[in-house]
RODO-2510 file (C-alpha; in nm, 4 decimals, decimal comma):
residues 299
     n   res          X          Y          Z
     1     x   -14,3492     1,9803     1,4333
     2     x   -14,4840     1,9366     1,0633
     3     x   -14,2112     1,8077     0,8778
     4     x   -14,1053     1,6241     0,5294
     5     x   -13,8280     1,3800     0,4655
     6     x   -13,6290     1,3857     0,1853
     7     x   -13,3719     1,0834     0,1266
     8     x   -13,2937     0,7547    -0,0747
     9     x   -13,0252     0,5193     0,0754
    10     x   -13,0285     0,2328     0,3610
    11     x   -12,9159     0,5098     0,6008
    12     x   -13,2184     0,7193     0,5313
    13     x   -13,4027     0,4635     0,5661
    14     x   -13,3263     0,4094     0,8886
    15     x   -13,3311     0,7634     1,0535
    16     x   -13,6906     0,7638     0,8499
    17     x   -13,7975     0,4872     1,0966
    18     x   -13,6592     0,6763     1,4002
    19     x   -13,8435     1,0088     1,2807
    20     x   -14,1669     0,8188     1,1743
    21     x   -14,1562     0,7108     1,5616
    22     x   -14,1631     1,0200     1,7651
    23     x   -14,3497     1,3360     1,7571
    24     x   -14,2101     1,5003     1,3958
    25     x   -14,3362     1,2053     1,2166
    26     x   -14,3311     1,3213     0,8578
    27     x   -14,6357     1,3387     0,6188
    28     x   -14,4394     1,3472     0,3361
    29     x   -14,1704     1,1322     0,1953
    30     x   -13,9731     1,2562    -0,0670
    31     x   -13,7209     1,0553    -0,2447
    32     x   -13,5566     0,9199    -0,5985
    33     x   -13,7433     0,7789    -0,8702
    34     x   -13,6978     0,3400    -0,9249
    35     x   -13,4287     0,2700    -1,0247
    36     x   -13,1944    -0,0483    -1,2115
    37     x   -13,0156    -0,2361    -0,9310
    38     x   -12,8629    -0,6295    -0,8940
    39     x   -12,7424    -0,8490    -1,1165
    40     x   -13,0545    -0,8755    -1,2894
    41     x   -13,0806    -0,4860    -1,3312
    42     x   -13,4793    -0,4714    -1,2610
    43     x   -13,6385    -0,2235    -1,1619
    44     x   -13,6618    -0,1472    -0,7305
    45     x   -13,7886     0,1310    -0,5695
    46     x   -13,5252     0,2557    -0,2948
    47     x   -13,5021     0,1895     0,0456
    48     x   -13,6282     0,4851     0,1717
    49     x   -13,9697     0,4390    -0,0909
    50     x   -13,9920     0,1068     0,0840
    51     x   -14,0010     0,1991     0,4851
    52     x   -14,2388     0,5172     0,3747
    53     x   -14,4519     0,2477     0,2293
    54     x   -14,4737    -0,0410     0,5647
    55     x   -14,4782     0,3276     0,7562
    56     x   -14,8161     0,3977     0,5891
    57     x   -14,6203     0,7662     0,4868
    58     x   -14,7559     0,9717     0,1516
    59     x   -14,4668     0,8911    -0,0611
    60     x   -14,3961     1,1310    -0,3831
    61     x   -14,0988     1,0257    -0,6768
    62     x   -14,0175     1,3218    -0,8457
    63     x   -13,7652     1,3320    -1,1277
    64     x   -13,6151     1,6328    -0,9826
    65     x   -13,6753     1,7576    -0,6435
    66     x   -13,6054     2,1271    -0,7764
    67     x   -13,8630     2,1275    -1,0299
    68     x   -14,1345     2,3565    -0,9788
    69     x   -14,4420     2,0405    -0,9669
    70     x   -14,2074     1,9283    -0,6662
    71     x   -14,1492     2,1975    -0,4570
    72     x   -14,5452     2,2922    -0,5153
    73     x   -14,5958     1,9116    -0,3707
    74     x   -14,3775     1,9951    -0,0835
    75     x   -14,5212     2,3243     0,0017
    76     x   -14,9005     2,1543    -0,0160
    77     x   -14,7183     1,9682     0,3186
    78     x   -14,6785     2,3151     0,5144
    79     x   -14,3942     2,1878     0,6519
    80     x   -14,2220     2,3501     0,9543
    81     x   -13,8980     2,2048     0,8607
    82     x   -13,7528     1,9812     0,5735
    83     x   -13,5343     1,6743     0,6934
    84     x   -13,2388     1,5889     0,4402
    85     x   -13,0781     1,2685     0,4641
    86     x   -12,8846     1,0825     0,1925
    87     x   -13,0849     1,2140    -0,0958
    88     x   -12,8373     1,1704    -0,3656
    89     x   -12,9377     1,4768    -0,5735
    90     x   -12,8116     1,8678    -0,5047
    91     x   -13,1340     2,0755    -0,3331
    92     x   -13,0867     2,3917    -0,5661
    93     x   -13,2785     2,7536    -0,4838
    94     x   -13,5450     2,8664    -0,4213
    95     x   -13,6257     2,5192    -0,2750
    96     x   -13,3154     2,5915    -0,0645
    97     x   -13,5051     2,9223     0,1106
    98     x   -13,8438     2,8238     0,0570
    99     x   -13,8322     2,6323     0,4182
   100     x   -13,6399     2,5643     0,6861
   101     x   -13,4323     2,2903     0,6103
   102     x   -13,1981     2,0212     0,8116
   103     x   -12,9276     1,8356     0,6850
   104     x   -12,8179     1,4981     0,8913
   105     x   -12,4768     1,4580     0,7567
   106     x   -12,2390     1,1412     0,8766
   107     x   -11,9171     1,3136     0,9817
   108     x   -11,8288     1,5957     1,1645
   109     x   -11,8268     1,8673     0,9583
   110     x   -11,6220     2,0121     0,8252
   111     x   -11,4312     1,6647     0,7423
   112     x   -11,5485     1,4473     0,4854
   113     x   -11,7722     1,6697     0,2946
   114     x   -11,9243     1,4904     0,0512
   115     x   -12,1055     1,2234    -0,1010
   116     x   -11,9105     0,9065     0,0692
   117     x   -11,8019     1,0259     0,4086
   118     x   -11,8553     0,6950     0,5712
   119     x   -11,6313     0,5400     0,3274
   120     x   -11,3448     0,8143     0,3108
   121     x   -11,3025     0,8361     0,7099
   122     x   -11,2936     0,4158     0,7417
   123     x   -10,9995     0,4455     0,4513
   124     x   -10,8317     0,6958     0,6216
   125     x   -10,7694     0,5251     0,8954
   126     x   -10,9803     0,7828     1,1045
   127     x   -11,0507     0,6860     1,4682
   128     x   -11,4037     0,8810     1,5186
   129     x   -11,6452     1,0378     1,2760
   130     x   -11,9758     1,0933     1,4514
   131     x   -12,2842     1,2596     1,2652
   132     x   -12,3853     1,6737     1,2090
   133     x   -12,7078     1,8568     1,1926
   134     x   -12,6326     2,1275     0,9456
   135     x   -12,8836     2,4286     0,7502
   136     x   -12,7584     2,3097     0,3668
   137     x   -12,6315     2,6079     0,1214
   138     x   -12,5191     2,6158    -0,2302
   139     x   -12,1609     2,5057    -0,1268
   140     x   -12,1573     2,1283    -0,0529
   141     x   -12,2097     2,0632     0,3182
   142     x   -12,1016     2,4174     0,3718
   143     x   -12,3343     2,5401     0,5842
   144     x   -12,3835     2,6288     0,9651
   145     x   -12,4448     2,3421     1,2107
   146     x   -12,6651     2,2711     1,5528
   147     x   -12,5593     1,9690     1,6327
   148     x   -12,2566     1,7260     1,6227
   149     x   -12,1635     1,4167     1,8101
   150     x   -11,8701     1,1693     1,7821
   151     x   -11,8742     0,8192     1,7352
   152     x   -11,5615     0,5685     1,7309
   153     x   -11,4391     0,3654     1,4344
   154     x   -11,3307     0,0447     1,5608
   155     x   -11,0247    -0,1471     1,4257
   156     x   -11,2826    -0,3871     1,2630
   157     x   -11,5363    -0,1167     1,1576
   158     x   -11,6552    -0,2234     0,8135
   159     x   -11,9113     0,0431     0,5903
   160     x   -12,2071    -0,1991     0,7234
   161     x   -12,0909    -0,1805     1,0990
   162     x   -12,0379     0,1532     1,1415
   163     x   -12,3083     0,3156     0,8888
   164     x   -12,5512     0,1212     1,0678
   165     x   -12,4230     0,2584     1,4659
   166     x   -12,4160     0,6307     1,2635
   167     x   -12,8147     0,5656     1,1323
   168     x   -12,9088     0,5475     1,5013
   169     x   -12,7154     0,7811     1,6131
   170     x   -12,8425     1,0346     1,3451
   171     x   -13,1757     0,9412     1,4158
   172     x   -13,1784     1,0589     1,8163
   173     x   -13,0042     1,3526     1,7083
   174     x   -13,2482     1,4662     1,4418
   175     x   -13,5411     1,4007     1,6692
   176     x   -13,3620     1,5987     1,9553
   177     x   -13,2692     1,8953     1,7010
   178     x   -13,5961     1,9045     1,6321
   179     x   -13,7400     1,9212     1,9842
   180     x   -13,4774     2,1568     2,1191
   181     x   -13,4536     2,3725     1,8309
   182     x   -13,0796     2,4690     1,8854
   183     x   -12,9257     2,7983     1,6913
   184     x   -12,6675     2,7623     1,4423
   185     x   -12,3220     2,8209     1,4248
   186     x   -12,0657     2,8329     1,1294
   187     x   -11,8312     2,5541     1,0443
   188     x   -11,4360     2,6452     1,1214
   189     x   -11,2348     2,7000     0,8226
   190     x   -10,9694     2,4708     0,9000
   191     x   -10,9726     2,0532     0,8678
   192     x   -11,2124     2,0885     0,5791
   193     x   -11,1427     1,7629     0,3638
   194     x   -11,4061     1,6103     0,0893
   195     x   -11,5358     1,2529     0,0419
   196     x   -11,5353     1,1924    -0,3201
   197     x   -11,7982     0,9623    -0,4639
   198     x   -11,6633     0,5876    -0,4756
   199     x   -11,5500     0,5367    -0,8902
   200     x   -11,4437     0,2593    -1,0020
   201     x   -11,0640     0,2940    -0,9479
   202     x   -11,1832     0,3002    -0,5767
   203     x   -11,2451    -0,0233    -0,5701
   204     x   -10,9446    -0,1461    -0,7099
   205     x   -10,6747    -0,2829    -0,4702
   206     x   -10,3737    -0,1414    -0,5978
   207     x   -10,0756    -0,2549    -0,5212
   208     x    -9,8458     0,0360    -0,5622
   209     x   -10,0696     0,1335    -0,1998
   210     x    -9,9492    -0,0143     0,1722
   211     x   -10,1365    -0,3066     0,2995
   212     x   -10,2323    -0,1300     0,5769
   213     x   -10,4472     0,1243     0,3080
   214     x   -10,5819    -0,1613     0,1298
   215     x   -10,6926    -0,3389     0,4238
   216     x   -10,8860    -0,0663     0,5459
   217     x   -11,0227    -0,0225     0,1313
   218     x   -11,1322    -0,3344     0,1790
   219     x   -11,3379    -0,2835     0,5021
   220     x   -11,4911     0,0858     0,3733
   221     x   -11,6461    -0,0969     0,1032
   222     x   -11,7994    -0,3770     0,2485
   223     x   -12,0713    -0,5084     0,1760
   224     x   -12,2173    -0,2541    -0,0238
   225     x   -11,9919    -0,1722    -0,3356
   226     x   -11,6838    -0,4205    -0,2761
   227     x   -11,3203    -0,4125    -0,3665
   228     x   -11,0652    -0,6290    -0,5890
   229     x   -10,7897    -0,7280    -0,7626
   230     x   -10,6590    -0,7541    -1,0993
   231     x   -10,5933    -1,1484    -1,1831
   232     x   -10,4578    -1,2368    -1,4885
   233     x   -10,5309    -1,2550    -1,8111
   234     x   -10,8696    -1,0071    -1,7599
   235     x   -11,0401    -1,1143    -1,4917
   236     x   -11,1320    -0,9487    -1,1405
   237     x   -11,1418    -1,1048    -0,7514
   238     x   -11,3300    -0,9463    -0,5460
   239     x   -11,2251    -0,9481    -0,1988
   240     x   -11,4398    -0,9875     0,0529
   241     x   -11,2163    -0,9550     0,3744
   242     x   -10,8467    -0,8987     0,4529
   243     x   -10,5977    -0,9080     0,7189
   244     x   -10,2108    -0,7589     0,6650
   245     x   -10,0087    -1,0301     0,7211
   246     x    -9,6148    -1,0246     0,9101
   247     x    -9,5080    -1,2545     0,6057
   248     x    -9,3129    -1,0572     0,3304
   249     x    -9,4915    -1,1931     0,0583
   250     x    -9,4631    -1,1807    -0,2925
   251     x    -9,3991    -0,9095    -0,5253
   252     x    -9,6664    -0,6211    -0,5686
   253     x    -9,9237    -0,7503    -0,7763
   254     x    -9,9253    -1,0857    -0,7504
   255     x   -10,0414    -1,3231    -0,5871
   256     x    -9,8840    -1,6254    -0,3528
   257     x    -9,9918    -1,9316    -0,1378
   258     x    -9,7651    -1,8872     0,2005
   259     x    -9,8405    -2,2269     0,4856
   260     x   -10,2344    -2,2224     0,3673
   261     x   -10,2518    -1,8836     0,3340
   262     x   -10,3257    -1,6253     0,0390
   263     x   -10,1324    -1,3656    -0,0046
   264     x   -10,1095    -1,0472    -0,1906
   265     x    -9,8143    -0,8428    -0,2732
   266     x    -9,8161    -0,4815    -0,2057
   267     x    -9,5982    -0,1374    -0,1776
   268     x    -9,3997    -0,2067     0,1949
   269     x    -9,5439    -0,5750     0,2488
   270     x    -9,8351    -0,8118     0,1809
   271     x   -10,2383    -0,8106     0,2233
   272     x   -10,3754    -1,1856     0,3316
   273     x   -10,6910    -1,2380     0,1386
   274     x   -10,9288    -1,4493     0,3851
   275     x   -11,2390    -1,4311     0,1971
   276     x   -11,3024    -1,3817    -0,2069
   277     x   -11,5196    -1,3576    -0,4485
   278     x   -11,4643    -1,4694    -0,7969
   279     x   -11,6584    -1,3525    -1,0685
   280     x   -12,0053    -1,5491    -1,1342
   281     x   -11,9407    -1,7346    -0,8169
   282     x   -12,0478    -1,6816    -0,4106
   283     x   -11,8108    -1,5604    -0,2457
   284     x   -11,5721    -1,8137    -0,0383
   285     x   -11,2907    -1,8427     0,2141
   286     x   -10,9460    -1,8102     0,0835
   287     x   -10,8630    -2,2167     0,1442
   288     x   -11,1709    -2,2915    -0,0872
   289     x   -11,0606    -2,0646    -0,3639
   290     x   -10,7028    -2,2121    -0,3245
   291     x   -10,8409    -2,5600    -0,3955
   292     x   -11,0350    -2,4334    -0,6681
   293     x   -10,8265    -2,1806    -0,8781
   294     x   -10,4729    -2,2294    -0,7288
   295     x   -10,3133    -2,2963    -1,0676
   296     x   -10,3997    -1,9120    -1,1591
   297     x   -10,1533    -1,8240    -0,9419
   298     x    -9,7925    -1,6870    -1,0451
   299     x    -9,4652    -1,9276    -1,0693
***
């Protein structure tokens, strides 16, 4: 089958490589213009630019994929379907009815709608989310699905563990959607729930939250975007990796060295910080930053 890809992130990237390798390879890669990233803030194409490119795949960067110079480009490709994955940017009509399109989404719809579903359902404390093949519409991940298929979250699931089990196992289920060609049916009306975009007050670790919340914070946004805490006078840790610890700990807020251990006061009990990152610096186990910074500590 003829097909075009459309998608930016890591996780495109990777079903790309599954697609690229069976029969539906695509012959045209569609995805978001370069763009700032790193510390440095140069200019990188995204991952999905970069496997089309080792693939040897016609790669096109439009500023907006609903323009009319891109949808002409995608047309040129006769496609027999359009493959959505991760594109970052709304598909508006006509583009939406001008093929037949296919949405790989990494939940199962209708939770976790939305732009961070990996995220939301690690946070939640979910114990599955699993990937859907879905026809997109003007409502956000609204539309009818084929396919869906679980996957567990494991107690240490972080974003990187889990995204990358969900890449594969959106990958076999695109290329079998595609060969089997399954018919559609609606999404239920109840359990619908929506994964917000990460902001930054995402990221903080608040402690007016359980541990048990910021613990799993902690793990939905690792490695990619990272999470912290508020150290006094204005400065941010990031924290790397947690554990809730059985100690009581100190006051929400603050922060407390308990028998070598670094501890972090929250709503109901206390978060052990076991690896951090402070600002300008790699990131280190908690004993390290103790040695290091233990006089910023309260009392």
């Amino acid at each position: 089958m003829r097909t075009v890809y459309l998608g930016t992130s890591d996780f495109a990237a990777s079903v790309l490589d599954r697609l690229a390798a069976s029969p539906h390879r695509p012959n045209l890669v569609v995805t978001r213009p370069d763009a700032r990233r790193g510390r440095g803030r140069k200019l990188a194409p995204p991952p999905v630019a970069e496997t089309a490119g080792l693939l040897g795949i016609e790669l096109f960067q439009p500023e907006s994929v609903n323009a009319d110079d891109a949808r002409a480009r995608i047309a040129e490709a006769e496609p027999e379907a359009v493959v959505i994955c991760a594109y970052g940017a709304l598909i508006k009509e006509p583009l939406l009815s001008e093929h037949e399109l296919l949405n790989v989404h990494p939940s199962l719809l209708p939770r976790w709608r939305g732009a961070a579903p990996i995220e939301r359902a690690i946070e939640a404390g979910d114990e599955e989310t699993g990937v859907t093949i879905m026809r997109p519409i003007a409502e956000l991940d609204a539309g009818p699905f084929a396919v869906q298929r679980a996957e567990a979250i494991h107690p240490d699931d972080d974003f990187g563990s889990l995204s990358a089990r969900l890449a594969r196992l959106a990958g076999e289920l695109l290329v079998e959607t595609l060969e089997l060609q399954p018919g559609f049916r609606e999404q239920p009306d109840r359990g619908v729930t929506y994964a917000e975009k990460i902001g930054p007050e995402d990221r903080l670790l608040d402690s007016t939250l359980t541990p048990d919340l910021l613990e799993r914070r902690v793990r939905a946004l690792r490695p990619h975007v990272g999470a912290y805490i508020d150290l006094p006078p204005d400065e941010r840790l990031g924290v790397v990796r947690a554990a809730l610890s059985t100690e009581e700990g100190p006051p929400p807020g603050e922060l407390t060295v308990l028998d070598g251990r670094l501890l972090y006061g929250a709503t109901g009990g206390a978060l052990q910080l076991c690896e951090v990152h402070p600002a300008g610096k790699r990131p280190m186990d908690a004993e390290a930053w103790i040695r290091g910074y233990g006089d910023r500590l309260k009392g």
